[in-house]
N, CA, C and O atoms as a DFTB+ gen file, in Angstrom:
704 C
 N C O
     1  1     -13.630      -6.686     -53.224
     2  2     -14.988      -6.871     -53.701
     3  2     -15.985      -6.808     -52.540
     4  3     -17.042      -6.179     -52.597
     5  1     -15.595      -7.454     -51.569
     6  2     -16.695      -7.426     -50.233
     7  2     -16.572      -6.244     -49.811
     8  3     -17.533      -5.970     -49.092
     9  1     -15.685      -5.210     -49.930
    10  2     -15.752      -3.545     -49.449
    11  2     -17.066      -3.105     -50.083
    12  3     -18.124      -2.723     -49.583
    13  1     -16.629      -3.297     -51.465
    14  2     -17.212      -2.581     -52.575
    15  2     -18.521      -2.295     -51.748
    16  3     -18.941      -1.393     -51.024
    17  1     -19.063      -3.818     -52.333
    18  2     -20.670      -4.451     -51.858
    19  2     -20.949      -4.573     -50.493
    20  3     -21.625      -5.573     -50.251
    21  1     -20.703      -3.999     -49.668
    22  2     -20.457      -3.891     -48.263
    23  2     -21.378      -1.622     -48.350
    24  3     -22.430      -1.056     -48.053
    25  1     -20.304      -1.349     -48.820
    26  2     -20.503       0.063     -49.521
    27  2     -21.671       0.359     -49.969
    28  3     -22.399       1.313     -49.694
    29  1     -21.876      -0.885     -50.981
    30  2     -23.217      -0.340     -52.328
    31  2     -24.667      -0.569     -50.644
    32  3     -25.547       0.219     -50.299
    33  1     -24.375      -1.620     -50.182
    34  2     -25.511      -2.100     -49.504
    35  2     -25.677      -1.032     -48.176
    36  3     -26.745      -0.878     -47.583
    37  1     -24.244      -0.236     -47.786
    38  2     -24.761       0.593     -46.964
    39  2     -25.357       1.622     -47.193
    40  3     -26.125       2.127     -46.374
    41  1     -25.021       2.292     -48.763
    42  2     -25.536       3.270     -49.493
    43  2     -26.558       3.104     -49.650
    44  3     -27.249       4.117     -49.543
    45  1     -27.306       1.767     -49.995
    46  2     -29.251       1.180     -50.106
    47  2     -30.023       1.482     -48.776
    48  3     -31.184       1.891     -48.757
    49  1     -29.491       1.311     -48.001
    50  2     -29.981       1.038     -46.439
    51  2     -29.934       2.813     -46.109
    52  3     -31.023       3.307     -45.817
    53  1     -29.159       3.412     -46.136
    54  2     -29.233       4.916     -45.473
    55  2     -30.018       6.068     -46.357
    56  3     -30.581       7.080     -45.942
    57  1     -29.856       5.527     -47.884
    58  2     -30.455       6.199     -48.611
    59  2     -31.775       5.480     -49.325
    60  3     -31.995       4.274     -49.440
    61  1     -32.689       6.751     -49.823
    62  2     -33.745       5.979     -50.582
    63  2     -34.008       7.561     -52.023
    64  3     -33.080       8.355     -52.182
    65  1     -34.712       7.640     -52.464
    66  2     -35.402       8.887     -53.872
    67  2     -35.287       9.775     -53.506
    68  3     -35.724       9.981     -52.374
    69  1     -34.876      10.445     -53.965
    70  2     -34.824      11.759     -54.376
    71  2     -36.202      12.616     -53.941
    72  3     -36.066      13.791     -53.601
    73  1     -37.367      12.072     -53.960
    74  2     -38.165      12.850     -54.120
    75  2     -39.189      12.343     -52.791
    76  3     -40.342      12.683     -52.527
    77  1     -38.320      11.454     -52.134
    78  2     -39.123      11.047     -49.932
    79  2     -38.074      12.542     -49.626
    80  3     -37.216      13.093     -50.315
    81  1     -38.614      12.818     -48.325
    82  2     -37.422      13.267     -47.296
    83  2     -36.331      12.313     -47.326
    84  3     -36.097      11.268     -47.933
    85  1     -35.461      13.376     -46.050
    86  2     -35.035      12.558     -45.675
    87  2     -34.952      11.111     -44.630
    88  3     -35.498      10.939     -43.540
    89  1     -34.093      10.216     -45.382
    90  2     -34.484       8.716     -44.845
    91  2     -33.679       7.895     -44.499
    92  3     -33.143       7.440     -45.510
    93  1     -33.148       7.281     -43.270
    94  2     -32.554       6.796     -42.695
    95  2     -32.996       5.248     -42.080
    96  3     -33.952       4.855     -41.412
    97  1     -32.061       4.737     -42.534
    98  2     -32.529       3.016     -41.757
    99  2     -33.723       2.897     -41.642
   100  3     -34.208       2.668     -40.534
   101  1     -34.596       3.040     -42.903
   102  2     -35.822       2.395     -43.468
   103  2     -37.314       3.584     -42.631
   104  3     -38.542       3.529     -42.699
   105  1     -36.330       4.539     -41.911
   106  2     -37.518       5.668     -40.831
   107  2     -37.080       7.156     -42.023
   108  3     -35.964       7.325     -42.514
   109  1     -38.490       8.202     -42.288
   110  2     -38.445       8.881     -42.515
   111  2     -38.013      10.233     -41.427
   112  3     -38.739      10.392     -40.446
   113  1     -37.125      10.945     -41.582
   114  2     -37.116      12.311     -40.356
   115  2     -38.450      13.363     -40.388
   116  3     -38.598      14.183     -41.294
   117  1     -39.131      13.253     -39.573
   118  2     -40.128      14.100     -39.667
   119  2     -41.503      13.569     -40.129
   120  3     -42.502      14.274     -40.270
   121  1     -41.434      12.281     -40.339
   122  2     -42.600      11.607     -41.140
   123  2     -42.969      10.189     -40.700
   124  3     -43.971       9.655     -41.177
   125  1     -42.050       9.437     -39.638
   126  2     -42.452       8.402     -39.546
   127  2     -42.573       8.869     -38.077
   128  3     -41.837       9.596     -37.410
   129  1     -44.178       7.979     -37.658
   130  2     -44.719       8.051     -36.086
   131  2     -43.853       7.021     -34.916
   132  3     -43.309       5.996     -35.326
   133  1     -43.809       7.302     -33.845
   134  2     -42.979       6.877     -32.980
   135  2     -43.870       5.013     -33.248
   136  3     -43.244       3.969     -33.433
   137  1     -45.618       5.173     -33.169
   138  2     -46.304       3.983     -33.327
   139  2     -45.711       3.097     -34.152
   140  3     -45.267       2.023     -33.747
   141  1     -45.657       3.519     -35.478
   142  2     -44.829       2.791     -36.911
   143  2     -43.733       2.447     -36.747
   144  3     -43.465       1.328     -37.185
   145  1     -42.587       3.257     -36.037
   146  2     -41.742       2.625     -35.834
   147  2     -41.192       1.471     -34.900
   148  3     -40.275       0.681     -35.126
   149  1     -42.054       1.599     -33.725
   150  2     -42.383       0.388     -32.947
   151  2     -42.879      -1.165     -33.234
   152  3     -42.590      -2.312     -32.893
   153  1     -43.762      -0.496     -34.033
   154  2     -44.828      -2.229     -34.873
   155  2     -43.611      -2.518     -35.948
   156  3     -43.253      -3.663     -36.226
   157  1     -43.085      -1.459     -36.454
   158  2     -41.900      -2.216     -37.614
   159  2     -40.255      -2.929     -36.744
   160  3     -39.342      -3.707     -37.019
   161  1     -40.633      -2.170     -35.763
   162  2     -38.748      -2.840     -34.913
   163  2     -39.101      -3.634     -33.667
   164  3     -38.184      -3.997     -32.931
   165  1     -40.693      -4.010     -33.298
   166  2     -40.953      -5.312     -32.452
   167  2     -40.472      -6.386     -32.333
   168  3     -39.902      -6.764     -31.309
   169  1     -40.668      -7.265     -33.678
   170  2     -39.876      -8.121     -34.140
   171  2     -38.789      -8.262     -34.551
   172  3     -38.320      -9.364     -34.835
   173  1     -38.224      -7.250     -34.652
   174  2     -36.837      -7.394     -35.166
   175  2     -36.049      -7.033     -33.942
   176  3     -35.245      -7.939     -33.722
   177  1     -35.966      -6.149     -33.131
   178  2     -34.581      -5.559     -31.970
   179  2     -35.563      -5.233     -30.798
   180  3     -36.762      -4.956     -30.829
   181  1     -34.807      -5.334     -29.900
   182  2     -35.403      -4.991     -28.513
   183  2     -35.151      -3.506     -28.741
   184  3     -34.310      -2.926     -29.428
   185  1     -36.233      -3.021     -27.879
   186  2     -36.264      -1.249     -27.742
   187  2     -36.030      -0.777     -26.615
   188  3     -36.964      -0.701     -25.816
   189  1     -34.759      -0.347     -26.259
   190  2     -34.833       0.439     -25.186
   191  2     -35.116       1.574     -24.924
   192  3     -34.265       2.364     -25.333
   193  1     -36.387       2.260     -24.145
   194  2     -36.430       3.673     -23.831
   195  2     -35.468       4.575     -22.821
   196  3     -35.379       4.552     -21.594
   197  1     -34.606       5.587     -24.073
   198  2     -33.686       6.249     -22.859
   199  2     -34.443       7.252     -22.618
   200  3     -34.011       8.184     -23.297
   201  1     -35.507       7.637     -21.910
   202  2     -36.023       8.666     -22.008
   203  2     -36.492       9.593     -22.456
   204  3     -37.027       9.468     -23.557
   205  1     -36.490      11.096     -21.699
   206  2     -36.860      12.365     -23.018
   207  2     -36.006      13.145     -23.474
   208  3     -35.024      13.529     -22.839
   209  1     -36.268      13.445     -24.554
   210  2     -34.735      14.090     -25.126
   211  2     -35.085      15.868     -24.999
   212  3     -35.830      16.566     -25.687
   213  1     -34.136      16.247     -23.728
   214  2     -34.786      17.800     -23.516
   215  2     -34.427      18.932     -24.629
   216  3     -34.626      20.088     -24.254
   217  1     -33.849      18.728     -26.149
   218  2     -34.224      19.634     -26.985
   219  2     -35.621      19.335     -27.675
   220  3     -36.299      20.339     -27.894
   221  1     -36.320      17.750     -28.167
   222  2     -37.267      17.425     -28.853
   223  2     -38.651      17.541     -27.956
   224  3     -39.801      17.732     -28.351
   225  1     -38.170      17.368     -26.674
   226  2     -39.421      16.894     -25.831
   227  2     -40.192      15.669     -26.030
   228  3     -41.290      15.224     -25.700
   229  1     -39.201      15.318     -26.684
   230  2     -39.640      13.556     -26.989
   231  2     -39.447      12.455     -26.870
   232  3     -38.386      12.453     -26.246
   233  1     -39.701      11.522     -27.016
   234  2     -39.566      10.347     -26.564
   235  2     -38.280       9.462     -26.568
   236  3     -38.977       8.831     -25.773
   237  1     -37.146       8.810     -26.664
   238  2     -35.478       8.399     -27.323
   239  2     -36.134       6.839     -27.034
   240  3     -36.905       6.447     -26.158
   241  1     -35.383       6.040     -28.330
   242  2     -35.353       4.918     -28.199
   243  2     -34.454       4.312     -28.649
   244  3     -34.274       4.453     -29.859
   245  1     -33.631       3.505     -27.978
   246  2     -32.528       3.083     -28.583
   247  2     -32.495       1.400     -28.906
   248  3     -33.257       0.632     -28.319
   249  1     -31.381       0.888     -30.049
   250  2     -31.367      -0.237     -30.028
   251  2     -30.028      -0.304     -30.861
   252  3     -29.363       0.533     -31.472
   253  1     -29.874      -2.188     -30.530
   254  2     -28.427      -2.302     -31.008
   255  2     -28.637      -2.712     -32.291
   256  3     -29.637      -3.223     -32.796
   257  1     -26.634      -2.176     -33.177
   258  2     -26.943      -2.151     -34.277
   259  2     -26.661      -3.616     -35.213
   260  3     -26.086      -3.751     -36.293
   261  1     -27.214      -4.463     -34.457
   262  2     -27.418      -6.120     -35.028
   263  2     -28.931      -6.113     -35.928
   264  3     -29.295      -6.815     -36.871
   265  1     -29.600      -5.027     -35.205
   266  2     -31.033      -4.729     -36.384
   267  2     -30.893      -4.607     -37.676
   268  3     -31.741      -5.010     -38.472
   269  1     -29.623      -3.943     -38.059
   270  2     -29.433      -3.629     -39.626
   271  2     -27.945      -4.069     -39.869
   272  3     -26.855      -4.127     -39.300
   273  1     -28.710      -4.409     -41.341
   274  2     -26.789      -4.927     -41.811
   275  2     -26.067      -4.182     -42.312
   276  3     -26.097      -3.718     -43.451
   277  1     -25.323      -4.006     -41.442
   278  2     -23.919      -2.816     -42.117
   279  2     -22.869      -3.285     -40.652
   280  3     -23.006      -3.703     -39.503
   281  1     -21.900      -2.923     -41.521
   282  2     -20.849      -3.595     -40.424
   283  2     -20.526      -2.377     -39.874
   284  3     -20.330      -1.422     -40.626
   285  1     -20.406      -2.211     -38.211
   286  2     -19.548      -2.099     -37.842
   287  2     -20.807      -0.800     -37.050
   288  3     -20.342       0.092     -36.341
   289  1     -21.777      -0.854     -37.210
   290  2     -22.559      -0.684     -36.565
   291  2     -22.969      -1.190     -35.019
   292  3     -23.342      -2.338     -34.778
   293  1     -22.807       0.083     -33.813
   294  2     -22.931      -0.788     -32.973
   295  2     -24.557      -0.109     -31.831
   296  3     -24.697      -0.750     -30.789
   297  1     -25.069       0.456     -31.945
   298  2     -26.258       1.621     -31.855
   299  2     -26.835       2.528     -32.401
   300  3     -26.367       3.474     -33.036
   301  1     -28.050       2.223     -32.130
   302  2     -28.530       3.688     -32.805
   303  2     -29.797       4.146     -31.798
   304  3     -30.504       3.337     -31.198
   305  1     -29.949       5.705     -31.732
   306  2     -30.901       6.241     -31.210
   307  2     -31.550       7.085     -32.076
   308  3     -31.219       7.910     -32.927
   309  1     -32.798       6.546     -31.515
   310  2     -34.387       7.354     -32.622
   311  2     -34.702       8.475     -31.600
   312  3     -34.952       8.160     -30.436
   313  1     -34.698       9.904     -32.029
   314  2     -35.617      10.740     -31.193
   315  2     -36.788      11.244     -32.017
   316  3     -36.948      11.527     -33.204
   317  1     -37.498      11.248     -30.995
   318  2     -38.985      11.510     -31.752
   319  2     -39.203      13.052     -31.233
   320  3     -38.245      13.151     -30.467
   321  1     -39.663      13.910     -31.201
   322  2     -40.816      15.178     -31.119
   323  2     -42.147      15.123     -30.138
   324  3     -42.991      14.236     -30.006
   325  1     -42.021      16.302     -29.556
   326  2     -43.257      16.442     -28.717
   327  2     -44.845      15.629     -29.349
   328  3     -45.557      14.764     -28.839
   329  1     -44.913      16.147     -30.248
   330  2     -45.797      15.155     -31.351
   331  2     -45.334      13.796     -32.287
   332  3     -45.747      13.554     -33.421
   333  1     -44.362      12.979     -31.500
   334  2     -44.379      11.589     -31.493
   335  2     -44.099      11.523     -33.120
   336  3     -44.758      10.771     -33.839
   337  1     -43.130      12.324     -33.595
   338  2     -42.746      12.730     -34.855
   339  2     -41.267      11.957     -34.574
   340  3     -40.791      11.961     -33.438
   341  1     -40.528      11.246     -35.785
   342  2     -39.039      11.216     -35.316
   343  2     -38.099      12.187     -35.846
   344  3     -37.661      11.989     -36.979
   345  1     -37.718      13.225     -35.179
   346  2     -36.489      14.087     -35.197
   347  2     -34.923      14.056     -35.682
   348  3     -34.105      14.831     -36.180
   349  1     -35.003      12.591     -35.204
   350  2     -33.617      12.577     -35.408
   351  2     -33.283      11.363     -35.076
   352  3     -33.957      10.689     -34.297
   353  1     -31.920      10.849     -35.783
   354  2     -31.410       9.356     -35.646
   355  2     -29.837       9.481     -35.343
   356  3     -29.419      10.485     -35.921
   357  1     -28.912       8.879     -34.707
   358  2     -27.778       9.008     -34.144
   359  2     -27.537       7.779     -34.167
   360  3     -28.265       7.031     -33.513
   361  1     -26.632       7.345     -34.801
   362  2     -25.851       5.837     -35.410
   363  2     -24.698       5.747     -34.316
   364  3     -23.926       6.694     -34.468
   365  1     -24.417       5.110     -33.509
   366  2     -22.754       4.786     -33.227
   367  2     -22.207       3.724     -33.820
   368  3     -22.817       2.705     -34.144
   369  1     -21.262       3.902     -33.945
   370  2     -20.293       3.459     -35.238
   371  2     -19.004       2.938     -35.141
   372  3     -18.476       3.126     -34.045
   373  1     -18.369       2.358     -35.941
   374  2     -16.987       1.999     -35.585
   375  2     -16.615       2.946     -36.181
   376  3     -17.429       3.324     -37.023
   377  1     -14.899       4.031     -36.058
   378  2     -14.453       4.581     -36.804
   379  2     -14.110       4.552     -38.094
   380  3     -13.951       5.548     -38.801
   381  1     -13.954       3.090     -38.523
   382  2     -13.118       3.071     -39.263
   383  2     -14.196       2.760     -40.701
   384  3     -13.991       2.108     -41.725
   385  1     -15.263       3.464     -40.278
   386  2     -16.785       3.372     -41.689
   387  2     -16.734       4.667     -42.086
   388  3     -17.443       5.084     -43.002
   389  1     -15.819       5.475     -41.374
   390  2     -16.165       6.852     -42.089
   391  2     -15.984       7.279     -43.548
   392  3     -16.866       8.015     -43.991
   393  1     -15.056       6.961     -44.305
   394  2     -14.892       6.579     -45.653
   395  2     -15.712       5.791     -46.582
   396  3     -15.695       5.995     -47.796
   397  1     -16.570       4.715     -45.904
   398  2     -17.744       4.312     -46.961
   399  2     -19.049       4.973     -46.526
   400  3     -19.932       5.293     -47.323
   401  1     -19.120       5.184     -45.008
   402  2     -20.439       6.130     -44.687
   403  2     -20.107       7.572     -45.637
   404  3     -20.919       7.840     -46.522
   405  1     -18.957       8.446     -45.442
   406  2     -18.888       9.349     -46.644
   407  2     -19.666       9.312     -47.422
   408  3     -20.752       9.875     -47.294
   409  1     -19.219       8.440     -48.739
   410  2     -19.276       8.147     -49.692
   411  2     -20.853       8.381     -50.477
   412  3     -21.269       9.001     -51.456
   413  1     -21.615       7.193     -49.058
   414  2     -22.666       6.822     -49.464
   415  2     -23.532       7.596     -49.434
   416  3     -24.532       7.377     -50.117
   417  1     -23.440       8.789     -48.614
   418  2     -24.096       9.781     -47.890
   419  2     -23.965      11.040     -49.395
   420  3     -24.719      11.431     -50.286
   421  1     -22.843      11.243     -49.050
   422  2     -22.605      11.786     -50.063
   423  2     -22.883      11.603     -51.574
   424  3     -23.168      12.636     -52.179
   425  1     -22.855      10.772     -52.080
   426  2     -23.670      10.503     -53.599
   427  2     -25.220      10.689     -53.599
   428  3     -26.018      10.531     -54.523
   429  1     -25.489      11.190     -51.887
   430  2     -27.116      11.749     -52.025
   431  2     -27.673      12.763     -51.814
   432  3     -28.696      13.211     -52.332
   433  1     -26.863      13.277     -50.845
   434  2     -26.806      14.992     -50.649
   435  2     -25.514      15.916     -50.482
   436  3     -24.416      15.359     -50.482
   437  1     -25.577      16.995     -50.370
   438  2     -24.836      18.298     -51.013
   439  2     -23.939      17.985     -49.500
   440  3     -24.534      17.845     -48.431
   441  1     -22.819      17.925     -49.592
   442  2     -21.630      18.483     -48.519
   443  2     -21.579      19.730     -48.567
   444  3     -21.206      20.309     -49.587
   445  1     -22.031      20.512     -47.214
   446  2     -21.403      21.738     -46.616
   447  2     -20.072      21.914     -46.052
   448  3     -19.409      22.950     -46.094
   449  1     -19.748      20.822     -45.529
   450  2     -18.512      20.962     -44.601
   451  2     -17.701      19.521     -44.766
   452  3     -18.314      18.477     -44.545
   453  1     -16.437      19.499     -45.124
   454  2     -15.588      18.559     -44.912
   455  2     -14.201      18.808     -44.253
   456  3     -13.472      19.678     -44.729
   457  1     -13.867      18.182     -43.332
   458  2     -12.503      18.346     -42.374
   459  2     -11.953      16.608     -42.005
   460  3     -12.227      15.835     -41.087
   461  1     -10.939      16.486     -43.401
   462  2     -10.646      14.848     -43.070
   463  2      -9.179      15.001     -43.573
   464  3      -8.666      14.660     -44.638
   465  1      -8.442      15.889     -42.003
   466  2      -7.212      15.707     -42.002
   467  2      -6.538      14.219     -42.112
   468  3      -7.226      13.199     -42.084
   469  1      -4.833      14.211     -42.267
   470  2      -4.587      12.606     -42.043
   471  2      -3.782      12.168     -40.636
   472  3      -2.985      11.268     -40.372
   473  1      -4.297      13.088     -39.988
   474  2      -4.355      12.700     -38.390
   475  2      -5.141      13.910     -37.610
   476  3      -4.644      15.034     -37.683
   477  1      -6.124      13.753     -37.005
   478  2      -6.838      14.238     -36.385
   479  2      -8.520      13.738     -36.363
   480  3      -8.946      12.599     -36.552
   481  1      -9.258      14.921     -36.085
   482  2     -10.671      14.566     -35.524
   483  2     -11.012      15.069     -37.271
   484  3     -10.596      15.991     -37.972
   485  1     -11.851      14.076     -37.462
   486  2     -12.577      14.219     -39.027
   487  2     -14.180      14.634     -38.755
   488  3     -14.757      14.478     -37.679
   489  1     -14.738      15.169     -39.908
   490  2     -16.114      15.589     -39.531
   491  2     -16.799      16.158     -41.563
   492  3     -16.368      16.717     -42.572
   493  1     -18.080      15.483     -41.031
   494  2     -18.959      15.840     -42.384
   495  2     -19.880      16.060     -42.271
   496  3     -20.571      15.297     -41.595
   497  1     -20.482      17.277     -42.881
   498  2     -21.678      17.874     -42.628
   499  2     -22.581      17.903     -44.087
   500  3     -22.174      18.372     -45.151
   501  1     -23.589      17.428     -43.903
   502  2     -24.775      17.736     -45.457
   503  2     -26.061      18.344     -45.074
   504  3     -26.352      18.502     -43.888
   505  1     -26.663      18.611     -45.820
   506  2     -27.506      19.662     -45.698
   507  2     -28.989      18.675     -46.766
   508  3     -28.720      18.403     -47.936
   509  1     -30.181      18.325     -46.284
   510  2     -31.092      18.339     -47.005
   511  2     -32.193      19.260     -47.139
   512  3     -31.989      20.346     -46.597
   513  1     -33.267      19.124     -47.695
   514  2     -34.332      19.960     -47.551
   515  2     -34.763      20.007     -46.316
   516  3     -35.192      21.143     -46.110
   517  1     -34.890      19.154     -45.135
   518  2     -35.721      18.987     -44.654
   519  2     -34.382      19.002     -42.696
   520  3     -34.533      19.476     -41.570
   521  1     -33.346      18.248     -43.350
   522  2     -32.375      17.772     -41.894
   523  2     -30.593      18.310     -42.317
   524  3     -30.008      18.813     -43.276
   525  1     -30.277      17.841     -40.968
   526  2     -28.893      17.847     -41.346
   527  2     -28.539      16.502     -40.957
   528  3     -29.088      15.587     -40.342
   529  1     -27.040      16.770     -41.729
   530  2     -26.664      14.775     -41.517
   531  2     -25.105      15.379     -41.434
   532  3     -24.646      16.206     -42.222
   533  1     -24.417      14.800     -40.343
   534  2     -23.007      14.683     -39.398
   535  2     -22.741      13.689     -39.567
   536  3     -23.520      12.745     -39.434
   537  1     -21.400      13.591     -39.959
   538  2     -20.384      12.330     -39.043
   539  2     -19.383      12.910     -38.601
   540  3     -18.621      13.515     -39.355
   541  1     -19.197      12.835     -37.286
   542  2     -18.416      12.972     -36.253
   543  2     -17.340      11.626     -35.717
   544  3     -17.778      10.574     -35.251
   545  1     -16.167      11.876     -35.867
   546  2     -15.174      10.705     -35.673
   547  2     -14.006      11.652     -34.839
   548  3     -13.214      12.477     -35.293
   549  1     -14.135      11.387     -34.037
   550  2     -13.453      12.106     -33.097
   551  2     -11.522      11.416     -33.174
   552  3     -11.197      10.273     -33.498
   553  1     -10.712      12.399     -32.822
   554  2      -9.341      11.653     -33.499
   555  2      -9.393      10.685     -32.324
   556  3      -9.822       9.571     -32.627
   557  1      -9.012      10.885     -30.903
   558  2      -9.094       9.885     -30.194
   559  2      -9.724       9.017     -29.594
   560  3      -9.507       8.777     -28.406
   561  1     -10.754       8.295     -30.413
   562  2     -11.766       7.700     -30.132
   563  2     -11.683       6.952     -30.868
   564  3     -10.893       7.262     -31.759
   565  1     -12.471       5.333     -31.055
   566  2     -12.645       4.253     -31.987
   567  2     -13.700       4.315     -32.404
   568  3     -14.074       3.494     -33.241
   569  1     -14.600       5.417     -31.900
   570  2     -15.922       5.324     -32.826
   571  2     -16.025       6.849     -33.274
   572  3     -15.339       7.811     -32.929
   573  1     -17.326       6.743     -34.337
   574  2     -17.627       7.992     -34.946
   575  2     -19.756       7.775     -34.232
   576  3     -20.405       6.814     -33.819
   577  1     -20.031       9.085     -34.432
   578  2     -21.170       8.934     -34.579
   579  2     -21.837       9.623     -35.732
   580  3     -21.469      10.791     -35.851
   581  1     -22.840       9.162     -36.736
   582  2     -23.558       9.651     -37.366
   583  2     -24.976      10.179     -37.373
   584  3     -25.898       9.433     -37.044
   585  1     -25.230      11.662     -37.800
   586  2     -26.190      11.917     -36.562
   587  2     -27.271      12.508     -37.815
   588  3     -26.876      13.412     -38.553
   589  1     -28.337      12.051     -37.940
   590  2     -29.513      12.894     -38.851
   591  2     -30.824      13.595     -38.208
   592  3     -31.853      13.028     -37.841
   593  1     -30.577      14.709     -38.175
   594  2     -31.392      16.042     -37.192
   595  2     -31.953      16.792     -37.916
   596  3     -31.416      17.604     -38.670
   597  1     -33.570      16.523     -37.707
   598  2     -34.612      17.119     -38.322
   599  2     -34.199      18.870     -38.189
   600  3     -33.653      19.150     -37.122
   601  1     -34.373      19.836     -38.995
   602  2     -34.237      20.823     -38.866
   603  2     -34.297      22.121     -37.629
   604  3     -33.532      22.994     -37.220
   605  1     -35.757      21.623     -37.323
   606  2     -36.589      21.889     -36.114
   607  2     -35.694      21.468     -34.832
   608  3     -35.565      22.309     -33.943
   609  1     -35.147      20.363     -34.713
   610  2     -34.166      19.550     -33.458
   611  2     -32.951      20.245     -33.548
   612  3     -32.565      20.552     -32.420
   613  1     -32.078      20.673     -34.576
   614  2     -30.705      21.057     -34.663
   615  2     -31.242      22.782     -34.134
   616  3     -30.582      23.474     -33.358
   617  1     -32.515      23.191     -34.747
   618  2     -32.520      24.466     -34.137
   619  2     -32.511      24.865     -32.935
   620  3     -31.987      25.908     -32.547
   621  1     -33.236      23.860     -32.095
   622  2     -33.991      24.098     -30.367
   623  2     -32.315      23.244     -29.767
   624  3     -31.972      23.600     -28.640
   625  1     -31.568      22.424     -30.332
   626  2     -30.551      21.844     -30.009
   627  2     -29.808      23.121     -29.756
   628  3     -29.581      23.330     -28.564
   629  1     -29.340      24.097     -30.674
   630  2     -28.285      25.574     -30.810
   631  2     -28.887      26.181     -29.878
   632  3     -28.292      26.761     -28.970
   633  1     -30.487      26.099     -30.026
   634  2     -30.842      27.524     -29.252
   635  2     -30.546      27.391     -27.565
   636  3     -30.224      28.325     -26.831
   637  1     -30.754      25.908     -27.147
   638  2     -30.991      25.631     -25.940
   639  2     -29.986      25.753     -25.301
   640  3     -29.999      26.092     -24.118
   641  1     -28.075      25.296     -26.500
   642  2     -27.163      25.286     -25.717
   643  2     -26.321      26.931     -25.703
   644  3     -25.349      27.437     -25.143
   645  1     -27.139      27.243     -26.460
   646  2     -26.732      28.495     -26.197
   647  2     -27.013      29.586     -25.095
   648  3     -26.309      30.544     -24.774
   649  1     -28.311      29.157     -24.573
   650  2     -28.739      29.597     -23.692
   651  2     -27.994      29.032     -22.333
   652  3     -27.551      29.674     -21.380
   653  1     -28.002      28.066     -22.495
   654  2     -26.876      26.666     -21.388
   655  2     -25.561      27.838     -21.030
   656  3     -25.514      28.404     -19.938
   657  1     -24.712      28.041     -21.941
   658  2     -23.869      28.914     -22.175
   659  2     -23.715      30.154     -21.570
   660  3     -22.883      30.469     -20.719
   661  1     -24.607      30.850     -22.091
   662  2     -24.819      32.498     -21.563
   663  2     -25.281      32.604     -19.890
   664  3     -24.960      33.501     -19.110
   665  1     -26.125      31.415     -19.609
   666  2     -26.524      31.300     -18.394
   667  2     -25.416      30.878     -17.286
   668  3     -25.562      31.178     -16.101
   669  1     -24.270      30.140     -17.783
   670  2     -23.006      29.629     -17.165
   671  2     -22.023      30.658     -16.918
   672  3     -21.606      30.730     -15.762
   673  1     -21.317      31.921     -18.249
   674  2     -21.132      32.473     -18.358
   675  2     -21.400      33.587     -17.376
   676  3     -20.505      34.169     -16.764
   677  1     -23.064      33.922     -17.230
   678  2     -23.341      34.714     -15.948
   679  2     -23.160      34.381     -14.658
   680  3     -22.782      35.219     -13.840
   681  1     -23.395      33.202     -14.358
   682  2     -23.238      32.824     -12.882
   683  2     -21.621      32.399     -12.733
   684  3     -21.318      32.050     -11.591
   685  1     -20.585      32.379     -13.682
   686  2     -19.697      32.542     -13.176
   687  2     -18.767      33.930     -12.802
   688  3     -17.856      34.176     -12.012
   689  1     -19.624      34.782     -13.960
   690  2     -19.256      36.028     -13.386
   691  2     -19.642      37.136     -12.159
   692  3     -19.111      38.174     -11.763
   693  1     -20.839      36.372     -11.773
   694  2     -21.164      36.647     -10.180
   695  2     -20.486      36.571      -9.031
   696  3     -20.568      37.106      -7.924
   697  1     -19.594      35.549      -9.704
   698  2     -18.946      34.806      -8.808
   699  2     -17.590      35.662      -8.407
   700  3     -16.770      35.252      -7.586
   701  1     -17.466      37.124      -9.235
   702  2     -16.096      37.724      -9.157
   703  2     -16.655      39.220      -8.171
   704  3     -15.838      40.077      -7.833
């Protein structure tokens, strides 16, 4: 019974209508100001600034996950946008939520991708109007991370490491 309702309450908290964006731990992606989210998590969690996040050009703020109730929550990072927009949210997690984070996620938007062998690295991908939403649980690891990336962020994220890539690629072939 405490799974269950453990479940229903993480499903309340990550999700909200059908007809907001998308919405994560009470912040809209793309819609709530870095300001708003500050005056709303003052009182509640200390904010740490990790800096700028060089795909958003924006601002990262992190805090621990004693701010919200869901178990097993142990961080999360807010990135915001050159225009103080938030981009994107990245949960760290205990592994072993990936089955009710699923769930909950899932009874709200469309799965593109599921890979939940019964030993290995598991992974879920959804697709909204607006973001994408990951969980990543790596096989040898105790945590997963859950990651919600404004459209705009997952794009300049591909484009940048791709460029990362091709640029590595060349200078090691200089090297012959």
């Amino acid at each position: 019974m405490k799974n269950l309702l453990s479940t229903f309450a993480l499903f309340l908290t990550l999700t909200t209508t059908a007809m907001a964006g998308t919405t994560v731990l009470n912040v809209e992606i793309g819609k709530t100001t870095r300001q708003q989210f500050v005056t709303e998590m003052e009182t509640k969690a200390e904010l740490i600034n990790k800096g700028i996040n060089k795909y958003s050009s924006g601002e990262m703020l992190q805090t621990s996950g004693k701010a919200y109730d869901i178990e097993g929550l142990y961080s999360v990072l807010f990135i915001f946008d050159a225009n103080n927009l938030l981009a994107g949210v990245v949960m760290n997690m205990n592994k072993n939520a990936f089955d009710r984070v699923y769930l909950a996620i899932g009874s709200k938007y469309k799965v593109v991708k599921l890979e939940k062998p019964f030993v290995g690295n598991r992974y879920a991908k959804f697709k909204t109007k607006d973001a994408t939403i990951e969980i990543v649980a790596p096989h040898l690891s105790f945590e997963m991370d859950v990651n919600y990336l404004s459209t705009e962020l997952e794009k300049q994220f591909k484009k940048i490491s791709q460029e990362e890539s091709n640029a590595k690629k060349r200078q090691e072939a200089s090297q012959f």
